[in-house]
C-alpha positions in Angstrom: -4.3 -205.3 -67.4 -7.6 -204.9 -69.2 -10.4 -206.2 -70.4 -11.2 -210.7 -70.5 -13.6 -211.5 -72.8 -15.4 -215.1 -73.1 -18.2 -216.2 -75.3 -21.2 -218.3 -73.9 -24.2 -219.9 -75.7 -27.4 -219.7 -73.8 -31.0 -219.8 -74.5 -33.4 -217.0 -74.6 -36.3 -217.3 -72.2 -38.1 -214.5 -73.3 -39.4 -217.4 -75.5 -40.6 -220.0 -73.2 -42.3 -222.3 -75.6 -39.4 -222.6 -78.0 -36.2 -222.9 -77.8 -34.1 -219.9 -79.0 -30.2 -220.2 -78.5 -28.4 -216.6 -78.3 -24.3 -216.1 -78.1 -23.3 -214.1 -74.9 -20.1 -212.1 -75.3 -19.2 -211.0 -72.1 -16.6 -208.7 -71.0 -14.6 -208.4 -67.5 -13.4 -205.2 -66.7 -10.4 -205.4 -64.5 -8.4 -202.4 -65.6 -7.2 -200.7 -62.4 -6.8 -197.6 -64.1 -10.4 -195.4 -63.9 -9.6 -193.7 -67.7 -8.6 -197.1 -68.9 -11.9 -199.1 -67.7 -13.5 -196.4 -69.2 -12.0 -196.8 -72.8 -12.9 -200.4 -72.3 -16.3 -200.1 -71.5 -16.4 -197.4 -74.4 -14.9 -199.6 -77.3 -17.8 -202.8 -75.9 -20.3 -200.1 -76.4 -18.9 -199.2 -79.5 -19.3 -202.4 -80.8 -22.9 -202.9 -79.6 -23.7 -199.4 -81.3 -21.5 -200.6 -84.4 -23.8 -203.9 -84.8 -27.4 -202.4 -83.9 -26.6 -200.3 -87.2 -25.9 -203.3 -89.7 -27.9 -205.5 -92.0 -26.5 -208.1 -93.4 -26.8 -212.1 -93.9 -23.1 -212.3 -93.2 -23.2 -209.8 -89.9 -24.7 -211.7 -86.8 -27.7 -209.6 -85.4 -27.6 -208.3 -81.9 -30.4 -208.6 -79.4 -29.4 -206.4 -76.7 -26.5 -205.0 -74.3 -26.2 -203.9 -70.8 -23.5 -203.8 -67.9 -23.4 -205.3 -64.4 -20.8 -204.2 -61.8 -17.8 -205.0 -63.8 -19.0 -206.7 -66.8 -20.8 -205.9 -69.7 -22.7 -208.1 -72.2 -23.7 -208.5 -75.8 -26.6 -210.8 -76.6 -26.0 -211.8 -80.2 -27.6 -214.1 -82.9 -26.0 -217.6 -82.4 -24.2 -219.1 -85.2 -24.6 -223.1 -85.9 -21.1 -223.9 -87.1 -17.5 -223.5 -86.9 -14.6 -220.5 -86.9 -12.5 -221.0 -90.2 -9.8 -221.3 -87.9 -10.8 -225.0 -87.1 -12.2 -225.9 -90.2 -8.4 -225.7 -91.3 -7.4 -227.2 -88.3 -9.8 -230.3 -89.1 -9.0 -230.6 -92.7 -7.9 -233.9 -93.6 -5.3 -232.2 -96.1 -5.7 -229.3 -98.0 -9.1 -227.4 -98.6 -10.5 -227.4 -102.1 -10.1 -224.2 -103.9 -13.4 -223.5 -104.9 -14.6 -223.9 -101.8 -12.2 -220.8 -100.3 -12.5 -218.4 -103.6 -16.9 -219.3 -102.4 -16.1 -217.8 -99.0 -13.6 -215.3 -100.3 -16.6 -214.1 -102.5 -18.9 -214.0 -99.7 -16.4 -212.2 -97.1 -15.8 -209.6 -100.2 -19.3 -208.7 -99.9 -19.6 -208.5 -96.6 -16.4 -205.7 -96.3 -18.1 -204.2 -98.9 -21.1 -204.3 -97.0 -19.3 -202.6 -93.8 -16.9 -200.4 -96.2 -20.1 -198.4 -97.8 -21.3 -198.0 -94.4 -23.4 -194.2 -94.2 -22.0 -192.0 -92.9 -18.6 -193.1 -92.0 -17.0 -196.1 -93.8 -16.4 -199.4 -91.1 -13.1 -201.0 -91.3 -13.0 -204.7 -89.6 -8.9 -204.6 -88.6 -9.2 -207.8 -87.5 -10.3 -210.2 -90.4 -8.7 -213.6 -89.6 -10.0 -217.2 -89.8 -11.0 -217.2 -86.0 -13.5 -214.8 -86.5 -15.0 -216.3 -89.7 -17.7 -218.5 -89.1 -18.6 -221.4 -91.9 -22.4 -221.5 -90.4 -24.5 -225.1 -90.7 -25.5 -223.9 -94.7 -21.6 -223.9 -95.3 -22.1 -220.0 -95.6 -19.7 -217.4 -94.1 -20.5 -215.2 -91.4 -18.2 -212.2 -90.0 -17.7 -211.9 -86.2 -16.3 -210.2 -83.6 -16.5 -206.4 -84.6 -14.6 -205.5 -81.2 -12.0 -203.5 -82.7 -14.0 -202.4 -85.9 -14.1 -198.2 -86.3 -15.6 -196.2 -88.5 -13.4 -194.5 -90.7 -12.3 -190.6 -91.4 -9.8 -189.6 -94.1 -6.8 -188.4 -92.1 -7.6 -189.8 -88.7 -4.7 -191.9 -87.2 -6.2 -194.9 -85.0 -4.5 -197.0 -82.5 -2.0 -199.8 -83.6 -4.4 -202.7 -83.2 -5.0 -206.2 -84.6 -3.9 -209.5 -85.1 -0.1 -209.9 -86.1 0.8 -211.8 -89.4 -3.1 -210.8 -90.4 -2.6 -207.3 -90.0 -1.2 -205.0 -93.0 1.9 -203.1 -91.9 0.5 -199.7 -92.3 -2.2 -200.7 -89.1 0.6 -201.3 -87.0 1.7 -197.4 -87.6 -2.4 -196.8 -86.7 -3.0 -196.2 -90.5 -6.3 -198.4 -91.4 -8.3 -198.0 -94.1 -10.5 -200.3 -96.4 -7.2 -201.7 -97.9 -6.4 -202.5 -94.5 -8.7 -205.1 -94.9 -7.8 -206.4 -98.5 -4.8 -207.4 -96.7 -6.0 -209.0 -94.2 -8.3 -210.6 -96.4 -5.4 -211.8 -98.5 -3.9 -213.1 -95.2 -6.7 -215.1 -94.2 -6.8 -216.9 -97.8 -3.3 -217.5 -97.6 -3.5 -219.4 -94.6 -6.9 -221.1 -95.6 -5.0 -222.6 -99.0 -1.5 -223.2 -97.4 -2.8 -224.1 -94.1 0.3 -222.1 -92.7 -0.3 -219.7 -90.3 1.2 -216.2 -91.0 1.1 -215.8 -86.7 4.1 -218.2 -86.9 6.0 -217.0 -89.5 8.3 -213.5 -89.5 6.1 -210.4 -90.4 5.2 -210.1 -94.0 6.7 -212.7 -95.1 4.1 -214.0 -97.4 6.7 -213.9 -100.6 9.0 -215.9 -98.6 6.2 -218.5 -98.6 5.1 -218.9 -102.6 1.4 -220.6 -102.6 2.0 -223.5 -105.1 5.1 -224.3 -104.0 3.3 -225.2 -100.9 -0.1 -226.4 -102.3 0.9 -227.5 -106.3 -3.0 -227.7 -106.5 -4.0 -224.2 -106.6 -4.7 -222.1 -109.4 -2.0 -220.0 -110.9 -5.0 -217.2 -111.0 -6.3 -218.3 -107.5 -2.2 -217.4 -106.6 -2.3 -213.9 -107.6 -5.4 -212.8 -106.6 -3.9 -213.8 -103.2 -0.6 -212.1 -104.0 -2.0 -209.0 -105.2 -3.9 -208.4 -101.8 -1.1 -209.1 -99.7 1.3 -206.4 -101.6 3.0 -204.5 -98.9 2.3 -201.0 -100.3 -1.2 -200.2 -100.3 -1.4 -198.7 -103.6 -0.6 -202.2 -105.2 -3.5 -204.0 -103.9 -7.0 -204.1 -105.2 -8.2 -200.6 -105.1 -11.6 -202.2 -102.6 -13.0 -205.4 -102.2 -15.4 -205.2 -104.8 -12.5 -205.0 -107.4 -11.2 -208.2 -105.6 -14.5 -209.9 -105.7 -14.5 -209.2 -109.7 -11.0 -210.9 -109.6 -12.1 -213.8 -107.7 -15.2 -214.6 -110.1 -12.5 -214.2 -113.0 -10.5 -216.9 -111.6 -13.2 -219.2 -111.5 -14.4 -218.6 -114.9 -10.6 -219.2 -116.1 -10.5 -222.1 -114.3 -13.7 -223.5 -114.9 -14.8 -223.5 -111.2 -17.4 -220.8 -111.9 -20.4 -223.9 -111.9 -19.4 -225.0 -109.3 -18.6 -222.1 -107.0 -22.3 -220.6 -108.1 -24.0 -223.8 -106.7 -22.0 -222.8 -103.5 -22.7 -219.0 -103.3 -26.3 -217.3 -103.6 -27.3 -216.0 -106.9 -27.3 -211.7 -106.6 -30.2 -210.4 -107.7 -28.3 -208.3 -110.9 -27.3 -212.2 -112.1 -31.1 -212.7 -113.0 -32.6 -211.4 -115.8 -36.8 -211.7 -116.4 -38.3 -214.0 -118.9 -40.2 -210.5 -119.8 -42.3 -207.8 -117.7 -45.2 -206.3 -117.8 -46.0 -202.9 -117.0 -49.7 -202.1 -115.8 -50.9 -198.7 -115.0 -50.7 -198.6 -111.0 -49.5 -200.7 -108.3 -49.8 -204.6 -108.2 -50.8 -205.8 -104.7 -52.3 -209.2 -105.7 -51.3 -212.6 -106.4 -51.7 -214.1 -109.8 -53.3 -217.4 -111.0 -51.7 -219.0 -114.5 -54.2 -221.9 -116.4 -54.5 -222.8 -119.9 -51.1 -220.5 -120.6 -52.5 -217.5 -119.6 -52.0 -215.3 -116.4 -54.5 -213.5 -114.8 -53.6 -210.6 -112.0 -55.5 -207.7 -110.9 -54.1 -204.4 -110.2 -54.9 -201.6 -108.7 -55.4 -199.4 -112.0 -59.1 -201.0 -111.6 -58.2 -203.7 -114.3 -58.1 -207.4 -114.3 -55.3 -208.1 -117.0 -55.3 -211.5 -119.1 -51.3 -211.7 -120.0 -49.7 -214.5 -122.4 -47.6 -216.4 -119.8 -45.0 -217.3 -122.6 -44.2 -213.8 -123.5 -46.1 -211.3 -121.1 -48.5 -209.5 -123.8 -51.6 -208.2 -123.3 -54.4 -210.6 -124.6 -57.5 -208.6 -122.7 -58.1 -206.2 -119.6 -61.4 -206.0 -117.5 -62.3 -202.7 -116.3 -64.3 -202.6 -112.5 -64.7 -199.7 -110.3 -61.9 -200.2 -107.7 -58.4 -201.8 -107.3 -58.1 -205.0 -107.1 -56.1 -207.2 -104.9 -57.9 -210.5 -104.7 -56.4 -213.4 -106.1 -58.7 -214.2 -109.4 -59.8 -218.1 -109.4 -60.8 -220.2 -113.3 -63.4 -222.3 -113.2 -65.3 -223.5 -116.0 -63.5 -221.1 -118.2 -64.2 -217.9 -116.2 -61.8 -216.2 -114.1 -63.6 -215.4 -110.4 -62.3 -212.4 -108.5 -63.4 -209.7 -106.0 -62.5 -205.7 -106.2 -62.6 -202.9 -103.6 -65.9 -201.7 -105.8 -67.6 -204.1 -103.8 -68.4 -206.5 -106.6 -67.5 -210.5 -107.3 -66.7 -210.6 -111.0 -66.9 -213.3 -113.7 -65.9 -212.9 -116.5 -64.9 -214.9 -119.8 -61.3 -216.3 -119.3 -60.9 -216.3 -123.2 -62.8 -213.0 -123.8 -62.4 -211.0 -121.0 -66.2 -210.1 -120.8 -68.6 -209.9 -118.2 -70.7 -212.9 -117.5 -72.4 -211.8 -113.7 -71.5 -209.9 -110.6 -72.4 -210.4 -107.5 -72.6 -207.2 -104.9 -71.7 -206.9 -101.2 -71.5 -204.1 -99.1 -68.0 -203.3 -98.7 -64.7 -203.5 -100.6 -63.4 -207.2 -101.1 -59.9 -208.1 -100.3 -60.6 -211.8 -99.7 -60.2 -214.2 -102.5 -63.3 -216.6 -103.6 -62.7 -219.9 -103.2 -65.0 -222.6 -104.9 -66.3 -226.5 -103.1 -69.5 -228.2 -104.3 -71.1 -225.5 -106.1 -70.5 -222.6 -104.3 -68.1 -219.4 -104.3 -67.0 -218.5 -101.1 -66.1 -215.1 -100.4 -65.6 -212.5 -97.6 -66.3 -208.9 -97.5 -65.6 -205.3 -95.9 -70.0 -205.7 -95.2 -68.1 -208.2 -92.6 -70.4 -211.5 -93.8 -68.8 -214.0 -95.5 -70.8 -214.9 -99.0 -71.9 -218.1 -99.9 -73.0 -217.4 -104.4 -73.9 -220.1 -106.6 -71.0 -220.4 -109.1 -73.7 -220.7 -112.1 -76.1 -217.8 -111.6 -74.3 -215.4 -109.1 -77.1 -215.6 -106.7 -76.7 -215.7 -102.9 -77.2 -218.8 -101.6 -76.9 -217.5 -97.7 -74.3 -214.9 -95.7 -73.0 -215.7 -92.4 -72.6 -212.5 -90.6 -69.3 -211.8 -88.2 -68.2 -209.0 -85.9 -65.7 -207.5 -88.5 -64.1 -206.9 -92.4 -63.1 -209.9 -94.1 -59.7 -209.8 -95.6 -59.1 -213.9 -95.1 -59.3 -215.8 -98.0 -61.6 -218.6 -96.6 -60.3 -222.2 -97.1 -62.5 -225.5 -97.6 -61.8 -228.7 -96.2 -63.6 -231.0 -94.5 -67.1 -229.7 -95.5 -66.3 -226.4 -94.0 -65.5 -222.9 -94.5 -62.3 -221.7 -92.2 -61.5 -217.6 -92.1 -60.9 -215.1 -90.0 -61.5 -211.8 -89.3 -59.9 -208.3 -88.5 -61.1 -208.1 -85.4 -59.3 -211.2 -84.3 -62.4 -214.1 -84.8 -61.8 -217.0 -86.5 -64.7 -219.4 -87.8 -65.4 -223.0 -88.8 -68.5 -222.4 -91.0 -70.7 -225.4 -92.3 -71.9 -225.6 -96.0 -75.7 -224.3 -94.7 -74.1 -221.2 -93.0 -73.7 -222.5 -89.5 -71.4 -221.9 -87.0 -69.8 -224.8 -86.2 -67.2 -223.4 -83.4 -64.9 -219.4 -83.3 -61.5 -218.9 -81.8 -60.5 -215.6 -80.5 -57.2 -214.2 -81.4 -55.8 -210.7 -79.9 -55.5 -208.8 -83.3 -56.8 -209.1 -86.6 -56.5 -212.5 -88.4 -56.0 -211.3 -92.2 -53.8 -214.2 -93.3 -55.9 -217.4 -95.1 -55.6 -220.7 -93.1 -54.3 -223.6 -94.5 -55.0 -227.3 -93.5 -52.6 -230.2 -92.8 -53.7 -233.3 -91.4 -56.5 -232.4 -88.7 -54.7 -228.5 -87.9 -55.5 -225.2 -88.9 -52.8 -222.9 -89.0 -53.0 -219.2 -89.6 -51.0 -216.0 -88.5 -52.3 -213.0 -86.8 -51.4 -209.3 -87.0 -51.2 -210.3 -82.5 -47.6 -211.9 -83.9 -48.6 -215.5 -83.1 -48.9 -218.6 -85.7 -51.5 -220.6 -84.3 -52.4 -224.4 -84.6 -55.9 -225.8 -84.0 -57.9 -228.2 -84.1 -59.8 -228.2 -86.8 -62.5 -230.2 -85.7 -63.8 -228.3 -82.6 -61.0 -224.5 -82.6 -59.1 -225.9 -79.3 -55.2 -224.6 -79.7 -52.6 -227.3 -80.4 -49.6 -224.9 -79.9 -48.5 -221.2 -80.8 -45.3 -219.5 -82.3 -44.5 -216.6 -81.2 -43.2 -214.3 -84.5 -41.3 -210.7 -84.2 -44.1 -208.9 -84.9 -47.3 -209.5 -86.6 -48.1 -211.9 -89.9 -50.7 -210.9 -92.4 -49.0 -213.5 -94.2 -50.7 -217.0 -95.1 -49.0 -219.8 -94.0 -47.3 -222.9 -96.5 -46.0 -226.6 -95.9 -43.7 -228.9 -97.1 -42.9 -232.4 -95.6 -43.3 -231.1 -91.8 -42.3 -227.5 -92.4 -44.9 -224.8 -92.3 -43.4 -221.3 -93.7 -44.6 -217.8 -92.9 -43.2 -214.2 -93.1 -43.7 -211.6 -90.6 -43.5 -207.7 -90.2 -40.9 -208.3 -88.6 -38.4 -208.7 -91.9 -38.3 -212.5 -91.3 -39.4 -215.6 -93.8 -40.3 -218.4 -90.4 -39.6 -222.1 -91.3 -41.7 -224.2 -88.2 -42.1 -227.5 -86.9 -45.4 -228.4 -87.3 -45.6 -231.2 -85.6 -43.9 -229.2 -81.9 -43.8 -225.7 -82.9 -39.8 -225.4 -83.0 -38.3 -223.3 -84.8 -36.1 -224.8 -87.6 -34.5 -221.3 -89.2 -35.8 -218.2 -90.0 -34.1 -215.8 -93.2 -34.0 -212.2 -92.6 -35.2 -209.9 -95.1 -34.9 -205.8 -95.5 -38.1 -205.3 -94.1 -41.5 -206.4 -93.3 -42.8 -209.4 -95.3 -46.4 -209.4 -95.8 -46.3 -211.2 -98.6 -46.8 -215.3 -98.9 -44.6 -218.1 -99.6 -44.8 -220.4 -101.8 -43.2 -224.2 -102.1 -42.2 -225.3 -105.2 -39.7 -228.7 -105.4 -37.4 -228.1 -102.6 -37.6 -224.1 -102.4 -39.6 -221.4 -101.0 -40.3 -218.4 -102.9 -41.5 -215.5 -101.1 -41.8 -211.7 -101.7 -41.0 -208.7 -99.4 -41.6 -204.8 -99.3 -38.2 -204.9 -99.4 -38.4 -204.8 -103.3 -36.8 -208.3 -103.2 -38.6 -211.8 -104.4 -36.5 -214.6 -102.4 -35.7 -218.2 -103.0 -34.4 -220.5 -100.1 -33.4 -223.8 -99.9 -36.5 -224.7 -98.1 -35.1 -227.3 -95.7 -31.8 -224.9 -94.3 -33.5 -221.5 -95.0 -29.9 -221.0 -97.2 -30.7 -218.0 -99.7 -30.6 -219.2 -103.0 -30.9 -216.2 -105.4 -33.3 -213.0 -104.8 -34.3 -210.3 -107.6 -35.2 -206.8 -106.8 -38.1 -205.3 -107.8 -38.2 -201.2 -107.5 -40.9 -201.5 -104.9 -42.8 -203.4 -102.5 -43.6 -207.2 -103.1 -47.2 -208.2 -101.2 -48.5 -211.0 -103.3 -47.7 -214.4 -103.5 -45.9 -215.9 -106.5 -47.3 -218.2 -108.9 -44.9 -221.1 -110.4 -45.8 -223.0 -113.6 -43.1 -225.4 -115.3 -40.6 -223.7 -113.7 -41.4 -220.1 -114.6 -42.0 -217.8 -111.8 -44.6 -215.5 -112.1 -45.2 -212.4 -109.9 -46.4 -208.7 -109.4 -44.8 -205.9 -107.8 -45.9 -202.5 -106.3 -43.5 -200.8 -109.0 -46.6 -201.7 -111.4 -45.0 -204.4 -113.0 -45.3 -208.4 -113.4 -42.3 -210.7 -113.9 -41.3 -213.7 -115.1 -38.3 -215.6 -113.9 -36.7 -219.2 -114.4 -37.7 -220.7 -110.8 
């Protein structure tokens, strides 16, 4: 006698106003014996402490643990979907082989993942198609590390798993990374054949040829199969990594490779830039593209004027201080604001100087231009209303803190926030036409759909008002705080969070359709462009998602931190990175 286990969905009401589903993996401890409740208890916490440490699309995310009495609990991310197990089961015949060597790809990766785990190596010793989960994007996901360990050369485990999965060196309490090849192996054997191995004598795969079962299958697909399930270890693949190389093989061979790449996520060393660009210090900033040219500002002091088609240099603009505003062309000038205090205009063609404008602190916000005016906010904590023609001031409205909000203009008025928290609704004379009081700074720039507002706030909230008179509609409660500015599509809103996450919203009731996880905070914006969303992180990484499911589609990794939004022009990508450089890619 042991441990039960059973696996419940429930809903998180730590968030009231949505509704968050979470998996509940509970264990019942009814061991009699004091040391063996004990080991139980010790591998569930094992487990817990096992899954607080990973990152990884294909590894649910765990919330939280804790015991009661007899019983002990994981709080896990809930997966949308189905075990592998009973999408076999379900098949109407067999399944089509580029659809298992897309999962066998993505489950490579994953045991990679776990089998480069610092410092100890993870093994899974229990891969199977029960705990595979084909999630509601058709992607895999791994689960149910109960018996997962990390691994020591020369350390002898228990004999543990799943028989006619299991390789037969675990049953003598010998697992190692080709422990899971094996299995691996196993699971694709059954996936293909639709026989399951728990029914047949031990290692008996041989006994049970692939095509002679399913004539459909690859001869290639076959032994990649084969190789995995070799009995001695030594006559496998020598890690996943090599099998994953195999796998890609057989779909090139087999002319599958098209479609299995419209199945699986691009990785980021499949994308190659149009060109880059390397500036003299870190990009921050956003980028605007017109006429063929792009225009960023850096924070080497200098605007630079880049040939969009090939990335050189056609001009640079020297100010006083880095620059992260978001430059603006109008009338053939390019409008921009720099931490020397200073609105610029300058020639787009030229480069040179045509006016400034000064403030009285250093300008983050980018100007944006309605009815003759640039609107602008400052560090001097006014927001500037400056004729687009001469540069002169034309009035300043005056607010209780720095303006890092990029003002937006709708409706004959001026929306923005503050970092102290204030948001306004500005008319074109400088009047206040009503505020709204958030908790914590309100750096990201509003954006306007039908008659709401919506903006983020460092307080961790996304916030929808009225835009005619500031009264909230609804609030989404984020991770952690959003500097980010929020984008739509159809009824989506998108915004990324410290938190790691990219947010897809309801706008209409506040739901939460997905969210993608990220390496780490995303201050940057997204973007919408056909149907993805393109959207930077400090992770190094610029994503693209399938904007409706969230599913990733490709990413490419920068050297550094990603915190401006993107730019897209037929089909090009355009960004900047903190590793000093700007990129194209094909979107």
């Amino acid at each position: 006698m042991g441990g039960m286990g059973s696996v419940y969905r429930a809903r998180d009401l730590h968030f009231p106003n949505v509704v968050k589903l979470v998996a509940v993996k509970e264990m019942i401890n009814s061991a009699p014996d004091p040391l063996v409740r004990q080991t139980i208890v010790q591998n569930f916490e094992r487990e817990a402490n096992l899954l607080a440490t990973l990152n990884h699309p294909a590894i649910p995310r765990i919330y939280d643990y804790f015991s009661r009495d007899d019983r002990s609990y994981l709080v896990l991310e809930f997966i949308h979907g189905k075990d592998l197990e009973t999408v076999i089961g379900d098949a109407n015949g067999f399944l089509p082989e580029d659809q298992v060597i897309s999962w066998a790809i993505q489950l490579c990766d994953v045991l990679t993942y776990i089998h480069g785990h610092k410092p100890d190596p993870i093994i899974f010793r229990d891969m199977k198609p029960s705990n595979v989960m084909i999630n509601h994007n058709g992607d895999v996901v791994l689960v149910d590390f109960g018996i997962a360990k990390t691994f020591q050369t020369g350390q002898k485990g228990t004999m543990i798993g799943t028989e006619g999965y299991s390789p037969p060196e675990q049953y003598r309490g010998d697992a190692t990374p080709l422990a899971d090849v094996y299995s691996l192996g196993a699971t694709l054997h059954h996936a293909i054949t639709r026989r399951d191995p728990r029914l047949e004598p031990p290692f008996s795969f041989s006994e049970r040829p692939i095509r002679r079962i399913n004539p459909n299958v690859s001869v290639e697909f076959e032994a990649v199969i084969n190789t995995a399930l070799q009995y001695n270890p030594p006559d496998r693949f020598p890690d996943t990594a090599a099998m994953k190389e195999a796998l890609l093989n057989v779909a090139r061979k087999t002319g599958m490779l098209s479609k299995v790449s419209s199945i699986l996520p691009v990785p980021s060393g499949g994308l190659k830039p149009l060109w880059s660009f390397k500036c003299e210090d870190e990009i921050r900033g956003a980028p605007v593209f017109n006429q063929g040219s792009l225009y960023i500002g850096c924070y080497d002091n200098n605007l630079y004027s880049l040939n969009a088609a090939d990335g050189q240099l056609q001009w640079k603009y020297p100010t006083e201080g880095g620059i992260v505003s978001c430059p603006v062309v109008y009338d053939n000038n390019v409008i921009f604001g720099s931490e020397d205090q200073r609105l610029h205009v300058v020639s787009a063609r030229t480069g040179k100087i045509v006016w400034t404008y000064y403030t009285e602190g250093k300008i983050y916000s980018s100007p944006r231009i309605a009815d003759g005016h640039i609107f602008i906010g400052s560090d001097d904590q006014d927001l500037h209303a400056v004729n687009v023609n001469t540069g002169r001031a034309i009035w300043k409205f005056s607010t209780d803190g720095a303006i890092h909000s990029t003002p937006l203009v709708a409706n004959e008025l001026v929306f923005f926030g503050n970092e102290v928290g204030t948001f306004y609704a500005v008319d074109f004379r400088g009047a206040a036409k009503w505020r709204f009081q958030a908790k914590r700074a309100v750096t990201s720039s509003p954006a306007l759909k039908g008659q709401a507002i919506y903006f983020a706030s460092v307080d961790g909230v996304l916030y929808a008002l009225d835009a005619k008179n500031g009264w909230p509609i609804w609030k989404f409660r984020m991770g952690k705080g959003s500097i980010s500015s929020p984008a739509f599509a159809d009824e989506f809103i998108f915004v990324g969070a410290a938190d790691g996450f990219i947010y897809c919203v309801d706008a209409r009731n506040a739901k939460e359709v997905w969210r993608f996880r990220t390496e780490n905070q995303v201050s940057a914006s997204p973007i919408i462009y056909k149907d993805s969303v393109y959207c930077g992180s400090v992770d190094g990484n610029m994503y693209c998602l399938e904007y409706r499911t969230g599913r990733l589609r490709w990413k490419y990794e920068t050297q550094a931190a990603i915190t401006g939004s993107p730019v897209i022009f037929d089909d090009i990508l355009y960004f900047g990175s903190t590793d000093h450089h700007v990129y194209a890619l094909f979107a």
